[in-house]
C-alpha positions in Angstrom: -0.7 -10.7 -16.1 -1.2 -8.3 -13.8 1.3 -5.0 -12.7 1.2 -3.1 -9.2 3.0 0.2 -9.8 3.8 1.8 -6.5 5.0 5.8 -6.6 5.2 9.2 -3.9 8.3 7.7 -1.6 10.7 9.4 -0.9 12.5 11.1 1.9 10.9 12.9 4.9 11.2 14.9 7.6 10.2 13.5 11.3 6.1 14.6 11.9 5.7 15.1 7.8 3.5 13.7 5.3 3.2 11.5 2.4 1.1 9.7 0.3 1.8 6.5 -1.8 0.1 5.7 -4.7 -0.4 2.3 -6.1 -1.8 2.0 -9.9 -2.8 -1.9 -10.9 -3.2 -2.5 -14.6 -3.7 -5.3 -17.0 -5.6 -8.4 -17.6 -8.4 -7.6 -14.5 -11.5 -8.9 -13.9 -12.2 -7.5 -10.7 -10.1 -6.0 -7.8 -10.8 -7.6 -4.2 -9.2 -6.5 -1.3 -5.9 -4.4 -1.8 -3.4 -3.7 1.2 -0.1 -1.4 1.9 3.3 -3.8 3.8 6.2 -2.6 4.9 9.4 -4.0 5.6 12.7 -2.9 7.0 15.9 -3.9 7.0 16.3 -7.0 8.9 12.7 -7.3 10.0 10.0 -8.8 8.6 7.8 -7.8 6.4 4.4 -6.2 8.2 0.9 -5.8 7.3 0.3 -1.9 7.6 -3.5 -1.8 6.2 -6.0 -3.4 4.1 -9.3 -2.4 2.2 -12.0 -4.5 1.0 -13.7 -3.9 -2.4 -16.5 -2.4 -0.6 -14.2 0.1 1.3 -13.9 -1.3 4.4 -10.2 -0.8 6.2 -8.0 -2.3 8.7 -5.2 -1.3 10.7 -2.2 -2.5 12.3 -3.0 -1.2 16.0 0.5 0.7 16.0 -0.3 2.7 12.8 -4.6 3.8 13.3 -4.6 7.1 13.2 -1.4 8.2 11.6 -2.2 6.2 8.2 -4.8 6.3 6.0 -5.8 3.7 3.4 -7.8 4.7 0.6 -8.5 3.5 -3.0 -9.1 5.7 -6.4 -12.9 6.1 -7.6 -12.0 3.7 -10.7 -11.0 1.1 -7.4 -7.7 0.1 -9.7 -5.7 2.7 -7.5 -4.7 2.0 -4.0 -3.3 5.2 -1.4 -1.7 5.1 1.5 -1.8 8.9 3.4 0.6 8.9 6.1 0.9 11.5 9.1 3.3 12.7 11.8 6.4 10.0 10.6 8.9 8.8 12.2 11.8 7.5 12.0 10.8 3.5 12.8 8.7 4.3 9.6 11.0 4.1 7.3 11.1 0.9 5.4 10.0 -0.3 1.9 6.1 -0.4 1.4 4.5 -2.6 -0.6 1.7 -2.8 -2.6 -0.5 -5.8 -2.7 -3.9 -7.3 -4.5 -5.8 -9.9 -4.5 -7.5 -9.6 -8.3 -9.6 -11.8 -10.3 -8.3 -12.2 -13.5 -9.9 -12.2 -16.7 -9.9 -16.5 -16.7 -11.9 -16.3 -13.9 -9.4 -17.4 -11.4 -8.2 -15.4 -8.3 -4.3 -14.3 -7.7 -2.1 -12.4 -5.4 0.1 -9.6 -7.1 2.8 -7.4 -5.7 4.4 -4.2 -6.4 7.9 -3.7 -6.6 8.0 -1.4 -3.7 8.6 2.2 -3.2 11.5 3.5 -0.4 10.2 6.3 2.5 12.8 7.2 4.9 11.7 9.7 7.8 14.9 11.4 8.8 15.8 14.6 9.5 
C-alpha cells in the first residue's frame, strides 16, 4: 500500500503565495509521473500540472506561469509553488501518482487533499 500525504494549504490573501507539499511512502518500487488536481465546489475536478520521473512538466494553459510543479531530490516528494492567487483558485488540491509497487505492478494513488482558499 501506498500513502499520498498532502500539507501547506491553507488560507490566502488575493496575489500571495503558497506551496503544497506532497510526501508518498510505503511499499514503492519506483515513482512515475506525479501530478497536482483541484477541485471546487460543484465543479469538476481539474488537472492543474503533471511531472514525469525525468522532470519534465505540464500545465493547464490557465495556470503556466503562476504555478510551479516540482518534485524533492529523493523524487518521493511532489510541490506545487503557486503565485499571484486568486480567488477562482481556491478549491481542494490533490495529490496524485502513478507508482510501481514493490510486486512489480503499476497503480494510481491519491492523497486526501489539502484546502487553499484565496480571500481576502
Amino acid at each position: 500500500q501506498v500513502q499520498l500525504v498532502e500539507s501547506g494549504g491553507g488560507l490566502v490573501q488575493p496575489g500571495g503565495s503558497l506551496r503544497l507539499s506532497c510526501a508518498a511512502s510505503g511499499s514503492i518500487f519506483s515513482i512515475n509521473a506525479m501530478a497536482w488536481y483541484r477541485q471546487a465546489p460543484g465543479v469538476q475536478r481539474e488537472l492543474v500540472a503533471t511531472i514525469t520521473s525525468g522532470g519534465s512538466t505540464n500545465y493547464a494553459d490557465s495556470l503556466k506561469g503562476r504555478f510551479t510543479i516540482s518534485r524533492g531530490n529523493a523524487k518521493n516528494t511532489l510541490y506545487l509553488q503557486m503565485y499571484s492567487l486568486r480567488p477562482e483558485d481556491t478549491a481542494v488540491y490533490y495529490c496524485f501518482a502513478v507508482v510501481t509497487a514493490s510486486d512489480g505492478y503499476e497503480y494510481d494513488y491519491w492523497g486526501q487533499g489539502t484546502q487553499v482558499t484565496v480571500s481576502s
